[in-house]
C-alpha positions as CSV (number, residue, x, y, z in Angstrom):
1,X,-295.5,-83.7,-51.7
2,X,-293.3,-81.0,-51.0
3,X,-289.5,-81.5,-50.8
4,X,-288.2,-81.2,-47.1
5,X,-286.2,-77.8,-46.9
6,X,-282.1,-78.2,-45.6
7,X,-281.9,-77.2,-41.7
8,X,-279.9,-73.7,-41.9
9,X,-278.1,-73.2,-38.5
10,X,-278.4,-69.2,-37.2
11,X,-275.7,-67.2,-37.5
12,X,-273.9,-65.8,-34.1
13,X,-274.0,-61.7,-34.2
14,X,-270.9,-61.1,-32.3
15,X,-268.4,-63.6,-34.1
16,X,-270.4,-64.5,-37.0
17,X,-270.0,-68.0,-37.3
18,X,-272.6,-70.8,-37.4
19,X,-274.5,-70.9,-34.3
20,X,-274.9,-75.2,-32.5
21,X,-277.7,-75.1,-30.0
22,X,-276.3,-77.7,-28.2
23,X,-272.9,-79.8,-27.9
24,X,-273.8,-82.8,-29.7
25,X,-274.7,-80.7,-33.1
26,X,-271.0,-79.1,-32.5
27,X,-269.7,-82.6,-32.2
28,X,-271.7,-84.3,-34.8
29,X,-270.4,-81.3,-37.3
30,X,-267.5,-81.7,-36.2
31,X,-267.2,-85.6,-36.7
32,X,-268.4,-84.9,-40.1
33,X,-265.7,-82.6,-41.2
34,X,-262.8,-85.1,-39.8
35,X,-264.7,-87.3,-42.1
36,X,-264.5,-85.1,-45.2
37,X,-260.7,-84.6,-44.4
38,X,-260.4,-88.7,-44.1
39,X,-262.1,-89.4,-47.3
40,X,-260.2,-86.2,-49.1
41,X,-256.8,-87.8,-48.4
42,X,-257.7,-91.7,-49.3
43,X,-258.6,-90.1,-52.6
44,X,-255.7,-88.0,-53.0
45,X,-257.0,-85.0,-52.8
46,X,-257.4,-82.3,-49.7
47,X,-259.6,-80.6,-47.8
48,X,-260.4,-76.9,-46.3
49,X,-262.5,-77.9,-43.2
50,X,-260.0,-77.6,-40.8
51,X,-261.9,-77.5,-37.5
52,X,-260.5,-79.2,-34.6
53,X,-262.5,-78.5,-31.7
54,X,-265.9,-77.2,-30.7
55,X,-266.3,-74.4,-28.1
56,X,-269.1,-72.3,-26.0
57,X,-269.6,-68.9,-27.4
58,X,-269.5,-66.3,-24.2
59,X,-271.4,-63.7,-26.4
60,X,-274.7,-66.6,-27.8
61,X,-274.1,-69.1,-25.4
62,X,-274.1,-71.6,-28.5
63,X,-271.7,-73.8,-29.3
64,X,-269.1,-73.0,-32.3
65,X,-266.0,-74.8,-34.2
66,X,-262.8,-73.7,-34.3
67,X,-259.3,-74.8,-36.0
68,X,-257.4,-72.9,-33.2
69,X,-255.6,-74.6,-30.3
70,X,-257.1,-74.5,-26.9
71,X,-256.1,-71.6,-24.8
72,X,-255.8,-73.0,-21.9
73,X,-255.3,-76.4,-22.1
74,X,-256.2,-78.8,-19.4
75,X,-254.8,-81.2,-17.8
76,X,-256.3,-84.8,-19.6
């Protein structure tokens, strides 16, 4: 029995981050990384993954995560 090989997201050619098919990967990668940060600072320690906020690439029509505030931010 072979070992099942790690899903490897592509790579967007025009801003050459990590390419989400679809919104709920974004958000699911997204909650992850909130969680790394969470379980960083109970231990003491910290954590690089700072994205805030998932996006729709105009150039790959994927979805990618930022750490940068929204541009243009709507009314909630």
């Amino acid at each position: 029995m072979s070992a099942r090989k790690p899903h490897r997201w592509p790579i967007c050619i025009a801003t050459g981050k990590r390419r989400y098919g679809e919104r709920k990967d974004a958000k699911q990668a997204l909650w992850f990384a909130r969680a790394q940060r969470a379980t960083a600072e109970v231990h003491g320690g910290s954590c690089d993954n700072a994205v805030t906020r998932e996006y729709r690439c105009t150039f790959c029509g994927g979805f990618h995560l930022t750490s940068q505030e929204r541009r243009y931010p709507t009314a909630a």
